[in-house]
C-alpha positions in Angstrom: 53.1 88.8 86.1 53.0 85.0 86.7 57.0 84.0 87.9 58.0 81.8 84.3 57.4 85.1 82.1 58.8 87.7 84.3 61.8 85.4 83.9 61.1 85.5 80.0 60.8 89.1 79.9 64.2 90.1 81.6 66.0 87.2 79.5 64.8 89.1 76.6 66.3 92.8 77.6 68.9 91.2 78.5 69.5 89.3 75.0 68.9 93.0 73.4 71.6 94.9 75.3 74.2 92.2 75.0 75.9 93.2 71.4 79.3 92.6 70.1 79.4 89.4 71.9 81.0 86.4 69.6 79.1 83.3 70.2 82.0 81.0 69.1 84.4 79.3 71.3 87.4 79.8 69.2 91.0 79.1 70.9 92.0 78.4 74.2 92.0 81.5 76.4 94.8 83.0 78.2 92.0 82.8 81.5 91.9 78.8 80.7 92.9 76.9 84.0 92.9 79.8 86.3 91.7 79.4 90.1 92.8 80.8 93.9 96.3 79.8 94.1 96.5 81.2 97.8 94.9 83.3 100.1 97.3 85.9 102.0 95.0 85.7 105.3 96.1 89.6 106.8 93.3 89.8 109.4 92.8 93.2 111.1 89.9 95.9 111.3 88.6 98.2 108.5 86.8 98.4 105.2 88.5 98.0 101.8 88.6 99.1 98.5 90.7 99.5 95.7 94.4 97.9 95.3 97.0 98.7 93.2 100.0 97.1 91.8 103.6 98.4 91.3 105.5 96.3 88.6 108.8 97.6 89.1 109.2 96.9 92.8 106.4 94.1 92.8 104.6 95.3 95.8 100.7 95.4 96.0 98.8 98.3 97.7 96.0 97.3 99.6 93.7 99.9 100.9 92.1 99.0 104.7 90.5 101.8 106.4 92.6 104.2 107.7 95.6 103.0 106.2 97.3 101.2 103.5 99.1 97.7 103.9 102.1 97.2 101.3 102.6 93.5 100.5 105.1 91.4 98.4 103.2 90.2 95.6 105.4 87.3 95.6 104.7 85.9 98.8 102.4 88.2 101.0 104.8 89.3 103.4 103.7 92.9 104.5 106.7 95.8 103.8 105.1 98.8 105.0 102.4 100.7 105.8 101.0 104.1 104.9 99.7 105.5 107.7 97.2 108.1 108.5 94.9 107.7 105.9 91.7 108.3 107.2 89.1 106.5 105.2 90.8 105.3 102.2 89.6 104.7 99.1 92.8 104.2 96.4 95.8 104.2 95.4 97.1 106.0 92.4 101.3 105.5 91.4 103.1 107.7 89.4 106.4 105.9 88.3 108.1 108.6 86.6 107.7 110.4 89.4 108.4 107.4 92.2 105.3 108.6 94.1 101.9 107.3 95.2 98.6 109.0 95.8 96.0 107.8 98.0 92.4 109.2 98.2 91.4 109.7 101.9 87.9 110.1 102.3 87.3 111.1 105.7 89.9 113.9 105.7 88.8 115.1 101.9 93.1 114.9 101.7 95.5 112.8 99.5 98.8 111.5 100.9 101.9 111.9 99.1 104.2 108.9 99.8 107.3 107.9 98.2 107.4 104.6 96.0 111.0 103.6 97.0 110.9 103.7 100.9 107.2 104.2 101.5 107.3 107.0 103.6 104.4 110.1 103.9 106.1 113.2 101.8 103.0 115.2 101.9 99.5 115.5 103.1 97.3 117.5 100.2 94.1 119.1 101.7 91.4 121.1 99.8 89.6 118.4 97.9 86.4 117.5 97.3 84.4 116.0 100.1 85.3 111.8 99.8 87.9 111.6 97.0 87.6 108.1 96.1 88.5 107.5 92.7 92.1 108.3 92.2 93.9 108.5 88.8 97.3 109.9 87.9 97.6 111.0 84.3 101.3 110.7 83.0 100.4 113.7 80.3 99.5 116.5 82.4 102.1 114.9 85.5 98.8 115.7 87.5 96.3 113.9 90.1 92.8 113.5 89.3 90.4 113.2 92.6 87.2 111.7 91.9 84.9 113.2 95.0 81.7 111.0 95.7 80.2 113.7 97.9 80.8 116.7 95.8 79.9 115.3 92.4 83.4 116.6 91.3 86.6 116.4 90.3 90.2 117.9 92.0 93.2 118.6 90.1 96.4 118.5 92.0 99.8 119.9 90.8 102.3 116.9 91.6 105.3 119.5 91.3 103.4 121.9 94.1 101.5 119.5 96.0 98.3 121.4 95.9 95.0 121.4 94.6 94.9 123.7 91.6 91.5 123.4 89.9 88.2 121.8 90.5 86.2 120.0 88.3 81.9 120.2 88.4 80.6 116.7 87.3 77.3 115.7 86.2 76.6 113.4 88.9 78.2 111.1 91.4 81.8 110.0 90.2 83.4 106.2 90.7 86.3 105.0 88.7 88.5 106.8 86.8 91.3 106.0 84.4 93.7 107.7 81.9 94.9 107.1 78.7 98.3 109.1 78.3 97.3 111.3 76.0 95.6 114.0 77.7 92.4 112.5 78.7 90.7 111.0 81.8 87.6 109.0 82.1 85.3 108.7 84.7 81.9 107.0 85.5 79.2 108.6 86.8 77.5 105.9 89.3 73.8 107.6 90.0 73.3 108.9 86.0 74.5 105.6 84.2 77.1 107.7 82.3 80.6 108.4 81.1 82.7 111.4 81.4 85.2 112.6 79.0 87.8 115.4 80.8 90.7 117.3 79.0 93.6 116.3 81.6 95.4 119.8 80.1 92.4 122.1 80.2 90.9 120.5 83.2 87.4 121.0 81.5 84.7 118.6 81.0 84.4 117.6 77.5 82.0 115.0 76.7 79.2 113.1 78.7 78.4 109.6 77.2 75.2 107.2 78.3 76.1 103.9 79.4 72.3 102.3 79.3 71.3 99.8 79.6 74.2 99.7 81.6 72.9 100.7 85.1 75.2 102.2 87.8 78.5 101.4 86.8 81.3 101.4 89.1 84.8 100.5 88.1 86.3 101.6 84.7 89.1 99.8 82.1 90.5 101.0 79.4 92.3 99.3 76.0 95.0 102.7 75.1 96.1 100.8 72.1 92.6 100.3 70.6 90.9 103.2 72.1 87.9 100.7 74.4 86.8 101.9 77.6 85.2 99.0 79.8 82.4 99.9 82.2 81.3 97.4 84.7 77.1 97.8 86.3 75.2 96.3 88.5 72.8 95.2 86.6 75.2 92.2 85.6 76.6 93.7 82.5 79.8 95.4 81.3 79.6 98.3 78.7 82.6 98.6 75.8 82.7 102.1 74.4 85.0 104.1 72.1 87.3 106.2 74.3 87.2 108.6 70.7 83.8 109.4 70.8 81.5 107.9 73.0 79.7 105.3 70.5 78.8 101.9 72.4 80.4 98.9 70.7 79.9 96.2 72.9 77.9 94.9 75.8 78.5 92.1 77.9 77.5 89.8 80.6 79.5 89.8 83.7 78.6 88.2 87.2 76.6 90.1 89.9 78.1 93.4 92.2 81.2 93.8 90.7 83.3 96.9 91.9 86.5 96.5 89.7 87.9 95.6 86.7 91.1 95.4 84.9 92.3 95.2 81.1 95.5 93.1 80.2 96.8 94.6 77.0 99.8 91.3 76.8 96.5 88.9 76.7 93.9 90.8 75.4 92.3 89.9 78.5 89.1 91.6 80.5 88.2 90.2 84.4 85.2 91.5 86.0 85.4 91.0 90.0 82.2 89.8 90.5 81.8 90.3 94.7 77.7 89.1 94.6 78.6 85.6 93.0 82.1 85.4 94.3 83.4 85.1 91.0 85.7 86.7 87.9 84.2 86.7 84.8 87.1 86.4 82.0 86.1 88.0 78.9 88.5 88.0 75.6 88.7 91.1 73.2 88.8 88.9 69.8 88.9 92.7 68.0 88.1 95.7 69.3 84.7 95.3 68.2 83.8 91.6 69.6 84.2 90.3 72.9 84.0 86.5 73.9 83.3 85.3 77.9 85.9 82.5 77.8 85.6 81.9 81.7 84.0 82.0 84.9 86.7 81.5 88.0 85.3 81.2 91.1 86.7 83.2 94.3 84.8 83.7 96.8 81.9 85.8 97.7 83.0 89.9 98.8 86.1 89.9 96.6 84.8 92.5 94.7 88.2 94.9 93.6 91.1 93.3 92.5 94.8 94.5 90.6 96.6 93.0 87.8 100.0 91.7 88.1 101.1 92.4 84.4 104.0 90.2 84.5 102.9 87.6 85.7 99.2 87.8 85.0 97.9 87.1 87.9 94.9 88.8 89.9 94.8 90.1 93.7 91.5 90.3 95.1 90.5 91.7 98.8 88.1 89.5 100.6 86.6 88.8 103.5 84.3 86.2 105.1 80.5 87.2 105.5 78.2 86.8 108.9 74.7 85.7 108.5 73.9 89.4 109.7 73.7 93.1 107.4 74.0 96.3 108.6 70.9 98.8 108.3 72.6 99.9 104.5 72.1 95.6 103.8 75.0 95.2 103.6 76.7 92.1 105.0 78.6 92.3 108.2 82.0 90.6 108.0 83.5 87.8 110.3 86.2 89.4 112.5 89.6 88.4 111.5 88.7 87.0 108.1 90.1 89.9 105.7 92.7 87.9 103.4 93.5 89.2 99.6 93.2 86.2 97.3 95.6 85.1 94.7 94.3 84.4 91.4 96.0 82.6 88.0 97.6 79.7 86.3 99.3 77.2 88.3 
């Protein structure tokens, strides 16, 4: 097929799967004016992935490797560490509890740490092989492993610090969330679906398709209005009903994203868009239409980010590329470049 129509053709599947998308500009958005305000250059070896952000002591969690870096999200400073984390994925917090969760992959364990002084209070072992998502759930008071090599879920009992059930998932799991009320959600990356788990029961209850949403990776969630927000790779991010799986909404985002984050004060969606260095800022004008009110540049491999609610800013984890790739393609990374990137309003 002759270059020009190919291009025609995927415009056209694309225009089909995009629904629940308001065409009008409207007011200004809450995203209007935002940019990099800094970048925290941290340096260092190791891979990345997910950060988290604790509101009541403003520190951000920022996963690298084999351990986890605890900044000030005020002014980058690094407080602590939390060592021994052998391939680390994320960071889950339980404030009610004042503990943290991290998912090690390499050791299929999750470290216990406390929030307050940041020190190791337990090692769980028994999970799944690479936990990677990790989600607490404030209903059941338990931790929800996600475990990309097992194409399951582990439970653990925060009270006993074990694993106490194990989840069978239809497929390979990536981001999870919660929504209080004794449910978690998870994607499933390699089917292009959505998993609905009694957080209580521990069984799986619903399985949801996400096309033409293809391989989604990080997952969002609207409590209050009962959307989950599904970002793919094939440049588009999927709204469904948490209540029963029907799609409501699909949207165009920017190219590899791996996170995204819902802003319930704003109304506010960002897609972190690592392929076109970029955040695409997408309004909820109801729960049923969605408006792309902005495109903020970043810069290219800041892929995960965390949401400061308070004052609604964005913390991204980046890195400089090389003009080389490793055999997987993917792109080797400039030694000494890691930096998380500051994101908001002036």
């Amino acid at each position: 097929m002759p270059r020009s129509l190919l291009r025609t053709a995927l415009l056209a599947v694309l225009a089909t799967a995009i629904v629940g998308v308001s065409a009008h500009a409207g007011t200004t958005s809450p995203a209007s004016g935002y940019r990099v305000l800094s970048r925290w250059q941290l340096g260092g070896t190791g891979g990345w992935d997910y950060l988290s952000f604790d509101a009541q002591r403003r520190h951000l969690f920022v996963s690298r490797g084999n351990r986890v870096l605890v900044l000030d999200a005020d002014n980058g400073k690094q407080v602590g560490t939390i060592a021994d984390t052998d391939g680390v994925h994320g960071i889950a917090l339980a404030p009610d509890l004042d503990h943290g969760f991290t998912s090690d992959g390499k050791s299929a364990s999750v470290t216990v740490f406390d929030l307050a002084t940041l020190k190791t209070v337990a090692v769980v072992s028994g999970t799944g092989k690479n936990p990677d998502a990790i989600v607490y759930d404030p209903s059941s008071h338990h931790v929800f492993t996600f475990n990309g090599h097992s194409n399951s879920a582990s439970v653990i009992d925060t009270t006993k610090n074990l694993v106490i059930d194990t989840i069978p998932l239809p497929g390979r799991p990536e981001f999870a969330v919660a929504d209080g009320a004794g449910h978690v959600y998870a994607n499933i990356e390699d089917k292009s679906e959505l998993v609905q788990i009694d957080s209580h029961t521990d069984k799986l209850l619903h399985t949801w398709p996400l096309a033409p949403c293809h391989s989604p990776s990080s997952l969002a969630i609207d409590t209050a209005h009962h959307r989950l927000f599904s970002v793919c790779d094939n440049n588009l991010m999927a709204v469904l009903d948490a209540r029963d799986g029907q799609r409501v909404a699909m949207v165009p985002i920017g190219d590899d994203p791996d996170a995204v984050v819902f802003n319930p004060a704003t109304s506010m969606i960002y897609s972190a868009n690592g392929g076109s260095g970029t955040i695409t800022a997408v309004h909820e004008n109801s729960p049923d239409q969605y408006r792309v009110t902005a495109t903020i540049p970043t810069q290219r491999s800041a892929r995960t980010l965390a949401l400061d609610p308070q004052k609604h800013r964005l913390y991204l984890s980046a890195a400089q590329w090389s003009k080389t790739t490793k055999a997987n393609g993917r792109h080797d990374i400039v030694p000494g470049s890691f930096s998380v990137l500051v994101v908001g309003r002036p």
